[in-house]
C-alpha positions as CSV (number, residue, x, y, z in Angstrom):
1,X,80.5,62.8,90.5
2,X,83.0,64.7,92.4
3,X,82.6,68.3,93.4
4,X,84.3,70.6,91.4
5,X,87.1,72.3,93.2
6,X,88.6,75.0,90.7
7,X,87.8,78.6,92.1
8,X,84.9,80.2,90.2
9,X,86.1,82.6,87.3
10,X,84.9,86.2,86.5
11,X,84.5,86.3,82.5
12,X,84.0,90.0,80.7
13,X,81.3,88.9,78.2
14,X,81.0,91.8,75.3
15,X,81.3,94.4,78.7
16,X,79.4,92.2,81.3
17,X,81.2,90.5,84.1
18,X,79.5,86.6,84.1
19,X,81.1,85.0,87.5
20,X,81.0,81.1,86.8
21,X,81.4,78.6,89.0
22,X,82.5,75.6,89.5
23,X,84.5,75.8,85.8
24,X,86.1,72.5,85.8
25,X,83.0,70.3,86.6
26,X,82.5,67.6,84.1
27,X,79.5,68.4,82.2
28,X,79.9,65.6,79.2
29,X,81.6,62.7,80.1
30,X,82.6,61.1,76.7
31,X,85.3,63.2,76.4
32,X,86.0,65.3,79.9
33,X,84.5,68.5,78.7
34,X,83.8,71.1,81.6
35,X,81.5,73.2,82.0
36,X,83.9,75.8,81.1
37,X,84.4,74.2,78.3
38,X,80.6,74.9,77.4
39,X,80.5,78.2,78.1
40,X,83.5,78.8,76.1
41,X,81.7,76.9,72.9
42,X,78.5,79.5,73.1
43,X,81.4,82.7,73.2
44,X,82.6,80.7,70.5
45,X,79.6,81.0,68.1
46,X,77.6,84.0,70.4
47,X,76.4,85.5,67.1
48,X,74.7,82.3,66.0
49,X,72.9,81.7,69.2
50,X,72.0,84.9,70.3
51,X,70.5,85.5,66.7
52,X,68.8,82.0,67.3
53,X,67.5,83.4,70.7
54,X,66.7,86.7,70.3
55,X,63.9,88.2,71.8
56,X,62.2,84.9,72.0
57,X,60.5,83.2,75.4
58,X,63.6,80.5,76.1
59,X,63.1,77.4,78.2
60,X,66.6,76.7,79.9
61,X,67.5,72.9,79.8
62,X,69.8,72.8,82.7
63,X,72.2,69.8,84.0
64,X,73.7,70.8,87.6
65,X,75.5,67.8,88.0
66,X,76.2,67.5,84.4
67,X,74.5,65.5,81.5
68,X,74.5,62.1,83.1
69,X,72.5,63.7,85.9
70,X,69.1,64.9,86.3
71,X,67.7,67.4,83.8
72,X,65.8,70.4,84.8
73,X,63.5,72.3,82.5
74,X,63.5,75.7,83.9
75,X,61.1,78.2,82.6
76,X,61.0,81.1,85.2
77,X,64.4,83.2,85.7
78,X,65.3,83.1,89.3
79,X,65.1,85.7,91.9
80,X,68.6,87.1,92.1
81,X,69.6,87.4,88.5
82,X,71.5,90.2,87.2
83,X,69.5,93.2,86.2
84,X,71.0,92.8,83.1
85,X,69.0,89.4,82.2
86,X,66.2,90.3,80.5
87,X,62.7,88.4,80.4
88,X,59.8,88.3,78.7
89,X,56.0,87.1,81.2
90,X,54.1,84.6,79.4
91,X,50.7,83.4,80.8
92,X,49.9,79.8,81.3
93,X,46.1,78.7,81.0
94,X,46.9,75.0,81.9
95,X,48.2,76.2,85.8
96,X,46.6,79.5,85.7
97,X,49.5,81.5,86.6
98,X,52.7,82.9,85.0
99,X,56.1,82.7,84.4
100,X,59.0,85.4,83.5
101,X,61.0,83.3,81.1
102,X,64.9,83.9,79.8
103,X,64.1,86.9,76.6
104,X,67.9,86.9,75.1
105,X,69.7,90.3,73.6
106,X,73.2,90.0,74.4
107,X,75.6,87.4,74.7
108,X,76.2,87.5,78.5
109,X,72.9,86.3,79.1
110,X,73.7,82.9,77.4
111,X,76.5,83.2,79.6
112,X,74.7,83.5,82.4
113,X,72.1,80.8,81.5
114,X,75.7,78.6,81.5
115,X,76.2,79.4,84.7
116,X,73.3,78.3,86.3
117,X,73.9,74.9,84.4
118,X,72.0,75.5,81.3
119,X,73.2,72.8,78.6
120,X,70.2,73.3,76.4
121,X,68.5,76.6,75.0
122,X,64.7,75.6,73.7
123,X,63.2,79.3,72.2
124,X,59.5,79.9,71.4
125,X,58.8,80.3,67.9
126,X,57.4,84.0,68.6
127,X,59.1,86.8,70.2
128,X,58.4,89.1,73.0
129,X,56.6,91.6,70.6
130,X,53.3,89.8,70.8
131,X,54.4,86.6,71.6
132,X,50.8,84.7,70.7
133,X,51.8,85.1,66.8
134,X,54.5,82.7,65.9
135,X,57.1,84.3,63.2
136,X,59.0,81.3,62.5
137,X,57.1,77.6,61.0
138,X,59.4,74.8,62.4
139,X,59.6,71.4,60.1
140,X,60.5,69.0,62.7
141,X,61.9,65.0,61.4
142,X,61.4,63.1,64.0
143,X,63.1,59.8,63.2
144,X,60.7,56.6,64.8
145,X,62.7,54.0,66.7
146,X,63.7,51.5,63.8
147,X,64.6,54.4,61.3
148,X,68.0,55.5,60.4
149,X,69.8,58.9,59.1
150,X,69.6,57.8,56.0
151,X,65.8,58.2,55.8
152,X,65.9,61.3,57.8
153,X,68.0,62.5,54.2
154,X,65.7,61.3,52.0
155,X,62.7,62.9,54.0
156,X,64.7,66.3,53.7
157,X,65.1,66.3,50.1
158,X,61.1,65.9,49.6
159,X,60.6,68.9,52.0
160,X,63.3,71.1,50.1
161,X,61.1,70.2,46.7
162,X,57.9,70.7,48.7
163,X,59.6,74.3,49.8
164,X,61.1,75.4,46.5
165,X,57.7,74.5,44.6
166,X,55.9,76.9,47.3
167,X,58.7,79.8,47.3
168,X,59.6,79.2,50.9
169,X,63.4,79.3,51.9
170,X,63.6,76.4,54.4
171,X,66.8,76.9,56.8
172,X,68.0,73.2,57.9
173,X,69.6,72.0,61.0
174,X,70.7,69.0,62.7
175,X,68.6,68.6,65.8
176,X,72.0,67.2,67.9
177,X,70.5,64.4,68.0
178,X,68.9,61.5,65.2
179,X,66.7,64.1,63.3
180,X,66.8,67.4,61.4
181,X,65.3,70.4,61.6
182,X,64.2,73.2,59.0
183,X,62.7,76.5,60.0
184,X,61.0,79.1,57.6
185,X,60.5,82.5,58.7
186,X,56.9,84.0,58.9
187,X,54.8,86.7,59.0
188,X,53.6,87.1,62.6
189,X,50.0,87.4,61.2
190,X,48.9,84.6,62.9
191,X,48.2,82.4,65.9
192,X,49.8,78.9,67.0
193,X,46.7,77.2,65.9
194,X,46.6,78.3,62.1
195,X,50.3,77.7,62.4
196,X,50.3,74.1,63.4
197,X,47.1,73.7,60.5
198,X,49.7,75.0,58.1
199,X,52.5,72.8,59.3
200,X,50.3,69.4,59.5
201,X,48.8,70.8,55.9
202,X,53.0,70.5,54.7
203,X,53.4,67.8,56.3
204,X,50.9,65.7,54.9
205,X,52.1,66.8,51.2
206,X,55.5,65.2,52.5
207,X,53.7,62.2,53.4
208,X,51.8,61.5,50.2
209,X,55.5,62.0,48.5
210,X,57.2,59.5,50.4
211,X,54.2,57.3,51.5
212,X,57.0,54.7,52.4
213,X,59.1,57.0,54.6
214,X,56.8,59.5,56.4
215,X,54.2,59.5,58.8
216,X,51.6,61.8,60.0
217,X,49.6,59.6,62.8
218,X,48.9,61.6,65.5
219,X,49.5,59.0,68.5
220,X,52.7,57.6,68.9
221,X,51.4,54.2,69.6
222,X,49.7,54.1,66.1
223,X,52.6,55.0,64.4
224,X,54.9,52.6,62.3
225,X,58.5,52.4,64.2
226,X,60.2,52.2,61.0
227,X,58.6,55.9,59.5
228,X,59.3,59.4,60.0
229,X,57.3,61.7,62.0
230,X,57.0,65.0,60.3
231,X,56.2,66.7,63.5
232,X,53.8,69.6,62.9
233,X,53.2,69.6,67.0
234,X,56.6,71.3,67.4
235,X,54.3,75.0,66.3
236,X,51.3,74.5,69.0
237,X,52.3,77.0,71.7
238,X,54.6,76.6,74.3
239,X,56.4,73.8,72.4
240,X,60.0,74.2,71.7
241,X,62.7,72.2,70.2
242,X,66.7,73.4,70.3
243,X,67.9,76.3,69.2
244,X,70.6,76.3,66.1
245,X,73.6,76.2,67.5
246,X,72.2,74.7,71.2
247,X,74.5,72.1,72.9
248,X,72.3,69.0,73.6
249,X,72.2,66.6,76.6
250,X,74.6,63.9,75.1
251,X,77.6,62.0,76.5
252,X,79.8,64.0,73.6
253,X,78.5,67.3,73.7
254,X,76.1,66.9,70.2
255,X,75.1,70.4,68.5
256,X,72.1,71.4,66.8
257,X,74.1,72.9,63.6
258,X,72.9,74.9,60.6
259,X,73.7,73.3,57.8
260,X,73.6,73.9,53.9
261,X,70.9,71.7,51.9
262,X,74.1,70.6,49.6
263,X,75.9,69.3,52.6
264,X,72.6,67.2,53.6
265,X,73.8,63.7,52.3
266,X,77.3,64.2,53.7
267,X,76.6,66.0,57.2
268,X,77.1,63.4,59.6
269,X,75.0,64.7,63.0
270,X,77.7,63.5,65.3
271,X,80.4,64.8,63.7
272,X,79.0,68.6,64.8
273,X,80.1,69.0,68.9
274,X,81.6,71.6,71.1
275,X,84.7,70.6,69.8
276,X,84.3,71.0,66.1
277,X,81.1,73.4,65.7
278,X,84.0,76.7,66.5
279,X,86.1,76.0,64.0
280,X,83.1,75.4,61.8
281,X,81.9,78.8,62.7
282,X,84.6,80.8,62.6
283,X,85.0,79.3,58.6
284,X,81.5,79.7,57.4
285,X,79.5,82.3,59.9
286,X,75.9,81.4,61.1
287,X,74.1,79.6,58.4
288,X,71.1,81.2,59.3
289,X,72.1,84.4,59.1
290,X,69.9,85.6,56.2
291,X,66.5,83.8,57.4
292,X,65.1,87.0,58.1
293,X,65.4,88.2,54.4
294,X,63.1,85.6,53.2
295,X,59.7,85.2,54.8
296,X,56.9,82.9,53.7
297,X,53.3,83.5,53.7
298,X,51.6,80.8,54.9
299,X,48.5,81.2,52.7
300,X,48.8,78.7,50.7
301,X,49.5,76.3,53.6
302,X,46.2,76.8,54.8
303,X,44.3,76.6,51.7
304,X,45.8,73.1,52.0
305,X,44.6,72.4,55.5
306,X,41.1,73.6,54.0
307,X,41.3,71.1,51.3
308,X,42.3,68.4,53.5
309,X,39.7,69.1,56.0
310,X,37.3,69.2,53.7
311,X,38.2,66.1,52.2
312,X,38.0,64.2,55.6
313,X,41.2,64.7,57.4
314,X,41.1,64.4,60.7
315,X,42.3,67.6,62.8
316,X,44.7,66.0,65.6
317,X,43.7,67.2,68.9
318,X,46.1,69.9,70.6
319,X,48.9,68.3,72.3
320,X,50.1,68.8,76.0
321,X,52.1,71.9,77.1
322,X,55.3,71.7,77.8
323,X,56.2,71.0,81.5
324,X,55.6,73.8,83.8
């Protein structure tokens, strides 16, 4: 791909000056946008994402040639970042050493993130409080290879009845790419490992509901390519999945959007890009707006893992961390 050769721009970001470079570099080659383009999408819907992001340990998916390049997943924040960008230091057991990870408060520092050829924003499910007790449960449908959006509907509609009979407020999403997402907020009462419990417990409810769709198997290889995957992993530590209102890697620029549960059957995942989510926003605000008005106790979730245990489920082994 050709270097860009636009001068870099100095943008005023809410009071911060973010200097970009290289603005005119194609970043998604389906349909030319730039990577000014980008960063003008996140200013676009800055309240969404930095809502999405706040205070949470943020893995940076960056693209420095654009998304047909390589992809980095970038957890540390660089030497010679702004004193403005704020971090967060987690510890990692696996390599024994740590890392100062993007923490986001303010606008600019998605901005900045842009800059440095972020694409992708992948937050922790905890924030930089006490960032070993999760505060949101993430309901992850992970489509298998023979399965189509259509089934990735009807799973959604058994977890909305799943939700409603338990009192929880589930807050879909497109993932940006073939699946959905639905996050509950939590207490932070507890660690990733009762969380995931709770989240395989759910998941498994799900499962014996639509026996036809859904699967629970733990290894990928045993799985059936035509089910579901309700993904409990997605709550172990140090596993992430986009952000609402996070650009993804694809050709046209795909957006993991908030959506209402009546607009489920409709929502087409493709239809939500750079180039439509603004207008989008600027109509219906961030969709996710009240999740923090609404938080589940995951009691009854384990009381279910319990019974389940005691009835002879296995308990899946821990997965991997994510890359260092």
């Amino acid at each position: 791909m050709a270097s860009s050769k636009a001068p870099a721009t100095v943008i005023d970001v809410d009071g911060l000056d973010v200097r970009l470079t290289s603005p005119d570099r194609v970043y998604f080659p389906a349909t030319g946008a730039t990577k000014l383009d980008l960063l003008q999408y996140y200013l676009s819907v800055g309240d969404g994402i930095v809502d999405a992001l706040r205070e949470r340990p943020c893995m940076l998916h960056r693209f420095p040639k654009g998304v047909e390049g390589d992809k980095v997943h970038q957890k540390r924040v660089p030497a010679g970042a702004p004193p403005w960008v704020e971090t967060v230091q987690l510890w990692f057991p696996r390599w024994g050493r740590t890392a100062d990870e993007l923490c986001v408060t303010h606008l600019a520092q998605v901005a900045w993130a842009v800059q440095m050829s972020t694409v992708e924003f992948h937050p922790w499910n905890s924030r930089r409080a006490d960032t070993e007790s999760p505060d949101e449960w993430r309901i992850d449908l992970d489509p298998g290879p023979l399965s189509d959006y259509a089934q990735v509907r009807r799973v959604a509609h058994v977890v909305h009845e799943v939700l409603d009979e338990l009192g929880a407020v589930g807050y879909p999403k497109t993932s940006g790419g073939k699946g959905m997402h639905v996050y509950v907020r939590i207490p932070p009462d507890h660690g990733f490992t009762d969380v995931r419990r709770a989240a395989l417990a759910f998941a498994r409810e799900v499962e014996r509901r639509a026996p036809d769709d859904v699967t629970t198997t733990w290894w990928r290889k045993d799985r059936d390519p035509h089910a579901l995957f309700v993904d409990y992993n997605q709550n172990a530590r140090d596993h992430t999945i986009a952000a609402a209102y996070s650009v993804r890697g694809t050709p046209q620029g795909t957006v993991s959007t908030p959506v209402r549960w009546d607009e489920v059957d409709d929502a087409e995942p493709d239809d939500f890009t750079i180039a439509t989510v603004p207008a989008r926003f600027a109509e219906l605000g961030d969709l996710h707006a009240g999740i923090d008005d609404h938080v589940f106790d995951i009691a009854p979730l384990l009381e279910w893992a319990e019974r389940d245990e005691a009835r002879g489920a296995e308990v899946p082994p821990e997965p991997e961390p994510a890359p260092d």
